[in-house]
C-alpha positions as CSV (number, residue, x, y, z in Angstrom):
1,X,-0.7,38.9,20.4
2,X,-1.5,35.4,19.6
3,X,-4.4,34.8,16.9
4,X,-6.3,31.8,15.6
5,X,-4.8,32.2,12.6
6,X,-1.0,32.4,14.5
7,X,-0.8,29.8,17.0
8,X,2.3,30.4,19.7
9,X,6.0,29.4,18.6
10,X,6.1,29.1,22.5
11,X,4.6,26.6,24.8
12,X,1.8,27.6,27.2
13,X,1.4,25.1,30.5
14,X,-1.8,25.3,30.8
15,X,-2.7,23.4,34.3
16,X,-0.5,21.3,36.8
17,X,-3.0,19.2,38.4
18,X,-4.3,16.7,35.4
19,X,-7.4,18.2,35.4
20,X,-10.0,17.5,32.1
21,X,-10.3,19.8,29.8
22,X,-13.3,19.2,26.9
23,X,-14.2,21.3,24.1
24,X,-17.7,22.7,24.3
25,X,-18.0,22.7,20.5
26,X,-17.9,18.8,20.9
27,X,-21.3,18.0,21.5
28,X,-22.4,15.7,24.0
29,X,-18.7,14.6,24.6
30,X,-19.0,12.0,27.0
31,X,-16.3,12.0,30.2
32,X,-14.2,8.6,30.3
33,X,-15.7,7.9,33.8
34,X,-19.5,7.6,32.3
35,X,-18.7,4.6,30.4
36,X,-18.9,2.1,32.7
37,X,-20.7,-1.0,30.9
38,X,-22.8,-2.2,33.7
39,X,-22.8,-6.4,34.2
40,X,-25.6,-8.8,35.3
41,X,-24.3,-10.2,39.0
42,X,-24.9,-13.8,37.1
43,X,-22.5,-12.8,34.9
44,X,-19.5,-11.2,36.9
45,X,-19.6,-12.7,40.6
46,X,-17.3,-10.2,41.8
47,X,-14.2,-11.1,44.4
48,X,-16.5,-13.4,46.3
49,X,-18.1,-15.8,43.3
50,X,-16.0,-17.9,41.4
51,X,-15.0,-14.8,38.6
52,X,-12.9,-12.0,39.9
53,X,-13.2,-8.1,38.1
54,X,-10.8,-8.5,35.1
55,X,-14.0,-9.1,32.7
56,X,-15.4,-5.6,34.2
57,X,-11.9,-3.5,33.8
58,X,-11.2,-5.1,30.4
59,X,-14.7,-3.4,29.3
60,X,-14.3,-0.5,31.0
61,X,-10.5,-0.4,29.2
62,X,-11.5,-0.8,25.9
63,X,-14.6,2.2,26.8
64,X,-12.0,4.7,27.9
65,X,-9.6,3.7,25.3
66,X,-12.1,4.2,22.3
67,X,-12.7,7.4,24.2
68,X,-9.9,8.9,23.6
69,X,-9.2,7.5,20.2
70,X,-12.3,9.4,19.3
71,X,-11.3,12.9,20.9
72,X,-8.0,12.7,19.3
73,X,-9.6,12.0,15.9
74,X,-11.8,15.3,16.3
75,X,-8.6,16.7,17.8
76,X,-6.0,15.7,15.3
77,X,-6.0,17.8,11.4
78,X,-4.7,14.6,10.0
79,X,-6.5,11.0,10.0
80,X,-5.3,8.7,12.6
81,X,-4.7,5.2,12.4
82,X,-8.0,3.5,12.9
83,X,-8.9,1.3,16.6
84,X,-9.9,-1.9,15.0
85,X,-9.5,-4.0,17.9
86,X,-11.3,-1.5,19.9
87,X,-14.5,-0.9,17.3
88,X,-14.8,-4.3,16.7
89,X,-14.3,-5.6,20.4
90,X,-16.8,-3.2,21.6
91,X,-19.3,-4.2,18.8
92,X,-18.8,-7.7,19.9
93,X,-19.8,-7.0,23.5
94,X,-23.1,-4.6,22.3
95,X,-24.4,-7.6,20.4
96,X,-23.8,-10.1,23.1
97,X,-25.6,-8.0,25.7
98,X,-28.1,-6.9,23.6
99,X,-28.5,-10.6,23.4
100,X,-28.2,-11.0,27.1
101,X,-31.6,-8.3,27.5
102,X,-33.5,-9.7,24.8
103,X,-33.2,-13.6,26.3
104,X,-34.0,-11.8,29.8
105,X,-36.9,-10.1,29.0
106,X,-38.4,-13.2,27.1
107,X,-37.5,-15.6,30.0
108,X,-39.5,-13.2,32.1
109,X,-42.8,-12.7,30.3
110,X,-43.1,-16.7,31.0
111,X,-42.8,-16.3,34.2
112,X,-45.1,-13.2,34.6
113,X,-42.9,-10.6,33.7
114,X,-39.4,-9.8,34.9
115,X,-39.1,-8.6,38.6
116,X,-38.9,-4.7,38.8
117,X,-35.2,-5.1,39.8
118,X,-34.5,-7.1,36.4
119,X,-36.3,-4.7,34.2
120,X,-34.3,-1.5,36.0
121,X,-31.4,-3.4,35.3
122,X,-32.1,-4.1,31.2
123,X,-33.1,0.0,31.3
124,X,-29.9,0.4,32.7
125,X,-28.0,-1.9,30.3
126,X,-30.1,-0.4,27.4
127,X,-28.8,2.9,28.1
128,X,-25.2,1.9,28.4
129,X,-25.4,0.6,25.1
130,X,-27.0,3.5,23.4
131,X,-24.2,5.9,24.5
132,X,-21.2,3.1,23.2
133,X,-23.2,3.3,20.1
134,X,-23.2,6.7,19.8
135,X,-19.4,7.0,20.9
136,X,-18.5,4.7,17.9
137,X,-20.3,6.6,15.7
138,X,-19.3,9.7,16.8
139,X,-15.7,8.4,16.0
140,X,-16.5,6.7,12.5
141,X,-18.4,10.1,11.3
142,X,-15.0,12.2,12.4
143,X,-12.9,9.8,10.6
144,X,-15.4,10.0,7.4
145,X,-15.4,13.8,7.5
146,X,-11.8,14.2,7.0
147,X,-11.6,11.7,4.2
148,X,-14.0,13.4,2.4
149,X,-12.3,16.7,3.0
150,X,-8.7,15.1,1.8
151,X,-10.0,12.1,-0.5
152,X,-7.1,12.5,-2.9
153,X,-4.0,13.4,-0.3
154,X,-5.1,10.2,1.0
155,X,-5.1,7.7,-1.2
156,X,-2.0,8.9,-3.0
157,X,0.0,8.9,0.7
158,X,0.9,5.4,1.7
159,X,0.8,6.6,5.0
160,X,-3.1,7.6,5.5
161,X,-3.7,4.8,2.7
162,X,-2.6,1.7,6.1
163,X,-4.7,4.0,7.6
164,X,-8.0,3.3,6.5
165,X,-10.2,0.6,7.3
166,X,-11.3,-1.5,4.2
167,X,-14.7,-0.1,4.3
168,X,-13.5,3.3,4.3
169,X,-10.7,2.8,1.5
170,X,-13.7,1.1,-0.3
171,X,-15.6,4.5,0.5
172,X,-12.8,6.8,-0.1
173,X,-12.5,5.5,-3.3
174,X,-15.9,5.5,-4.5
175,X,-16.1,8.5,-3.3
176,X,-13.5,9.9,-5.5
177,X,-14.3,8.4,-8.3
178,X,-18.3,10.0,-8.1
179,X,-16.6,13.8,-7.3
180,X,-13.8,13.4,-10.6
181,X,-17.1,12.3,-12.3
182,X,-19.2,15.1,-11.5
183,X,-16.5,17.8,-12.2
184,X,-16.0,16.3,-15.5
185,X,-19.9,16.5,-16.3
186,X,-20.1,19.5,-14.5
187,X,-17.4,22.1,-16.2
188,X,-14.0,19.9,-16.5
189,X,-15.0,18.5,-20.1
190,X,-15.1,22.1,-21.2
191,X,-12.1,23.8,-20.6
192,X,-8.6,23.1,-22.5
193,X,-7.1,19.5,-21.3
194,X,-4.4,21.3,-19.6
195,X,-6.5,22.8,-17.3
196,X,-8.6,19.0,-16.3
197,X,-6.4,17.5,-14.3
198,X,-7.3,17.6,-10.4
199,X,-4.4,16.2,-8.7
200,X,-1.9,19.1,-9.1
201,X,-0.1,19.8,-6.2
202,X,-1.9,22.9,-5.3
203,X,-5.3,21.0,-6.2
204,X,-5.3,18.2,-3.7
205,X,-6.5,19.2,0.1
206,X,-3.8,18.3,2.5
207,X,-4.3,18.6,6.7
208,X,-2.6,22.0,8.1
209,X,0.0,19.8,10.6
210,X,1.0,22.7,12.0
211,X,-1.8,24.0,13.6
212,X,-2.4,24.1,17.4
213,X,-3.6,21.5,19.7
214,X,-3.8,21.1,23.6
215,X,-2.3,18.0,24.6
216,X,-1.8,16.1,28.2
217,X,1.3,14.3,29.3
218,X,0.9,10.7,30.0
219,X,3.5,10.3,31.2
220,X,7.2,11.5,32.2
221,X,9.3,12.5,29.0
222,X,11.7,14.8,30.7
223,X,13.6,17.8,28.5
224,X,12.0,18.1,25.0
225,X,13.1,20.1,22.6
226,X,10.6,21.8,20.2
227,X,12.1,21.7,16.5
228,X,10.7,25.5,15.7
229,X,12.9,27.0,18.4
230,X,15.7,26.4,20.9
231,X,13.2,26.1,24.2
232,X,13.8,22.8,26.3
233,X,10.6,21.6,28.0
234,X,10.3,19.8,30.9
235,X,7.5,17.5,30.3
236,X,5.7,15.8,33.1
237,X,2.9,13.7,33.8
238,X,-0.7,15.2,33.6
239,X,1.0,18.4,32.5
240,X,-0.9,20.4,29.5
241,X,0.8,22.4,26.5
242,X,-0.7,24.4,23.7
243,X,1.7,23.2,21.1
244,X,1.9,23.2,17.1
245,X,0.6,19.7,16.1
246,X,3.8,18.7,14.3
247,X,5.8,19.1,17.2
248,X,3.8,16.7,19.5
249,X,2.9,14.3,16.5
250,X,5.6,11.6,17.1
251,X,4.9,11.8,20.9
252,X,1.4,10.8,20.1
253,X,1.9,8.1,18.3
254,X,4.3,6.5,20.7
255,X,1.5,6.8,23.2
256,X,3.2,9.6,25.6
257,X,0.9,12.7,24.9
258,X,-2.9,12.5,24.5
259,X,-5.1,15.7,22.8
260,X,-7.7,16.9,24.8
């Protein structure tokens, strides 16, 4: 009998069809289809104006992308490498159509007030921008969470150090140094100097990599062999597995397995 404590040695194919599957203790978690950054008709013509959709998909692509960044960071046990581009593209576009509103609104209070279809529009806009805001922040406070809980594993691995974004290595830092402080004051400067050091190997807080995570196939991988046992999968796309997080971990970052 399986346990949360004892996740399977074995696979467990959990659904065929490619079907989403969300966690209810994520709160609010937002479905990829909701993002859909709506666009002034001045703006994006459409197939019959002089622009075609590209501007549209690219925002909607860089929505769905940060989406998932941001489940697999509350997914993942270990700090991923951080969506840059994506954070600081999206940012870009929030401050430009926030722009867009405000220059809207005060172009319409000279003319008597913006017609009821342009004010429905800047609510709808408004909105939009309200949930991307709260979708990178939702992502920035998961990344935070776990570099507080492993400050030191961090800084010391290369790895998770390329990692961080210069704020947060700033943070992380700063961070540390404020905790070693207050354990010193607290009790630290008390006890034998033997017993003061706080990066032994059983001190510092490392991720549990071998926990389990569902994950979806993005596409076909074929046989795939798990390294805890001699089971061959056949991996195909949209199909989802219950798998130790170390075995998948590689797969992830080569962009062929998503967590859900």
């Amino acid at each position: 009998m399986l346990t949360s404590d004892d996740p399977p040695t074995s696979p467990t194919l959990m659904d065929t069809d490619g079907g989403h599957i969300y966690d209810d203790s994520l709160p609010d978690q937002p479905s990829s289809s909701s993002f859909s950054f709506p666009f002034d008709a001045g703006d994006n013509p459409g197939p019959d104006g002089d622009d075609d959709d590209d501007n549209d998909g690219y925002f909607n692509d860089d929505i769905k992308s940060l989406t998932q960044c941001w489940i697999n960071e509350r997914c993942a046990p270990e700090l991923l490498p951080y969506a840059d581009d994506l954070v600081r593209g999206l940012m870009e576009m929030i401050e430009a159509q926030a722009a867009n509103i405000e220059a809207r609104r005060e172009g319409g209070e000279g003319s008597g007030g913006p017609s009821p279809d342009a004010a429905f529009l800047a609510v709808l806009l408004q909105q939009e921008i309200e949930r991307i805001k709260f979708l990178i922040r939702s992502y920035l406070r998961a990344r935070l969470s776990k570099i507080q809980q492993h400050t030191q594993h961090i800084l010391r691995e290369e790895l998770y150090r390329n990692r961080l974004s210069p704020e947060e290595l700033a943070f992380a830092e700063r961070f540390q140094e404020l905790l070693t402080k207050h354990f010193k004051r607290s009790y630290l400067d008390d006890l034998p100097a033997f017993l003061q050091k706080l990066d032994g190997a059983r001190m510092v807080s490392s991720p549990d990599l071998e926990g389990a995570v569902f994950c979806r196939i993005k596409e076909d991988i074929g046989g795939f062999q798990l390294e805890s046992s001699d089971e061959i999968l056949t991996m195909r796309t949209n199909n989802i597995y219950f798998l130790r997080y170390n075995a998948i971990r590689r797969l992830m970052e080569d962009g062929k397995v998503e967590l859900i």
